[in-house]
C-alpha positions in Angstrom: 0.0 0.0 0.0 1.0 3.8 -0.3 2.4 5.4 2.2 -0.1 8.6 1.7 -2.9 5.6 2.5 -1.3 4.6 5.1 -1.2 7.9 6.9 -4.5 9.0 6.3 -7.2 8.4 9.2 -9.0 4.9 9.7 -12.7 7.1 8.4 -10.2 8.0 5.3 -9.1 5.1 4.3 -12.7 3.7 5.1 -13.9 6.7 2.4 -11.4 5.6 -0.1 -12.1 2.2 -0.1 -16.1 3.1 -0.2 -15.2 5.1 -3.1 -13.7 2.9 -5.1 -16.2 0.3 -4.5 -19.1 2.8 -5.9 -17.1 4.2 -9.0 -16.9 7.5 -7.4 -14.1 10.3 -6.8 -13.4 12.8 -4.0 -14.6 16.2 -4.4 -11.0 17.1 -2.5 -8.0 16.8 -4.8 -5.7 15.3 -2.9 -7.7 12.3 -1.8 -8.7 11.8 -5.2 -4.9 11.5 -5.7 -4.7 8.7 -3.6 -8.0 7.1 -4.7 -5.9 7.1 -8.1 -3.0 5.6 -6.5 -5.0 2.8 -4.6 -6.8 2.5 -7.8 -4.0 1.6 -9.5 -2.6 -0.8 -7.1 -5.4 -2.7 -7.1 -5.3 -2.7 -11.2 -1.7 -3.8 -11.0 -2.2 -7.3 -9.3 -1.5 -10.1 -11.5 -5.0 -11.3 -12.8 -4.5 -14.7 -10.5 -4.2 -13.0 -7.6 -7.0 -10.6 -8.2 -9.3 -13.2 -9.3 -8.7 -15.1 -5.8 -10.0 -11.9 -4.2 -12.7 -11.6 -6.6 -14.0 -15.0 -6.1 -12.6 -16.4 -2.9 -15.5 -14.9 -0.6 -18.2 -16.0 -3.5 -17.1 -19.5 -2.9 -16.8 -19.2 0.7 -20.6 -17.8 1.2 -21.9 -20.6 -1.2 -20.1 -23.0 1.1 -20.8 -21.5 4.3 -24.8 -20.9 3.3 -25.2 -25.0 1.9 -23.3 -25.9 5.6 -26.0 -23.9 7.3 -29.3 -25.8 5.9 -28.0 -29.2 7.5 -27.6 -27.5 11.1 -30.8 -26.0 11.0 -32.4 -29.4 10.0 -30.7 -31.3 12.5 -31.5 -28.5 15.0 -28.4 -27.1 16.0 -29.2 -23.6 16.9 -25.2 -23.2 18.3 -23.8 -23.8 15.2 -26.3 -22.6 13.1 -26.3 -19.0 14.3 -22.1 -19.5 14.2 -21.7 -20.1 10.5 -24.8 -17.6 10.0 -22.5 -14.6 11.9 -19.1 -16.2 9.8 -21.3 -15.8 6.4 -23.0 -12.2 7.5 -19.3 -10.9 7.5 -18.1 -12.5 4.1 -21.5 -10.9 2.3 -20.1 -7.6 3.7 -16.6 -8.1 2.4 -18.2 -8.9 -0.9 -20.3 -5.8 -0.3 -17.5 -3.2 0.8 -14.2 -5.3 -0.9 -12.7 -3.1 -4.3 -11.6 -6.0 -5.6 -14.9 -7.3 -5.7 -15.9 -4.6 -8.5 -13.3 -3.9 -11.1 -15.5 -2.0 -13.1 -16.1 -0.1 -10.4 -12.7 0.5 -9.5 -11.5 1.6 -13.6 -14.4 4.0 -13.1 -13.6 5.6 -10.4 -9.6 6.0 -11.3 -10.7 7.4 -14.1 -13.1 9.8 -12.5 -10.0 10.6 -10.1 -7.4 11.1 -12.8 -9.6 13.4 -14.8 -10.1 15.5 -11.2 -6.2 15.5 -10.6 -5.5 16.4 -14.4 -7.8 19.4 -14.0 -6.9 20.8 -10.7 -3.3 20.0 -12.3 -4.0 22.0 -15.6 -6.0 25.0 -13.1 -2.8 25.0 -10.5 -0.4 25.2 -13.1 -2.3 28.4 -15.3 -2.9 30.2 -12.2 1.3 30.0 -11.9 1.5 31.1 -15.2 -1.0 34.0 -15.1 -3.3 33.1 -17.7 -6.4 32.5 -15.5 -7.4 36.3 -16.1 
């Protein structure tokens, strides 16, 4: 991970993360920075690796959800209500996970790059003197 990320605040990182998983960009231009550089470490995996994210927690629910119908049969309320909790939090990885949406993710670097580019191009005329 960048080291930017890794400074920023847990409810930062949180924001990045949810905005990448929606497609979005920052309004402010320096976490739309990093949003492009997280953006583009999670588009830099090789495509096993990011596959295994992808579809590692599908698999897991699928398994987890066929294991809880038995328990609930046989009556075990203990174990049931276990696996139930352990599949709760993999549908909410799937849910909040970037690597979970790539499409999302290439939409929302590109949404971020075209904000840096521009707050780039407006920093760099207002040096220059041209924003008259």
């Amino acid at each position: 991970m960048p080291k930017q990320f890794q400074q920023l605040s847990v409810y930062e990182q949180c924001r990045v993360y949810r905005l990448l998983t929606k497609g979005e960009t920052a309004n402010d231009p320096e976490l739309a920075a990093i949003t492009l550089e997280i953006s583009g470490h999670f588009r830099s995996q090789n495509r096993v690796k990011a596959e295994v994210f992808r579809w590692a927690p599908m698999v897991v629910a699928l398994c987890l959800a066929a294991s809880v119908l038995p328990n609930a049969v046989e009556g075990q309320v203990g174990v049931m209500l276990f696996l139930v909790f352990i599949l709760l939090g993999v549908v909410a990885n799937l849910m909040l996970n970037p690597w979970t949406r790539p499409k999302n993710v290439a939409r929302s670097e590109e949404a971020s790059r075209r904000l840096v580019d521009t707050v780039g191009r407006d920093r760099s005329a207002s040096v220059d003197g041209t924003d008259f």
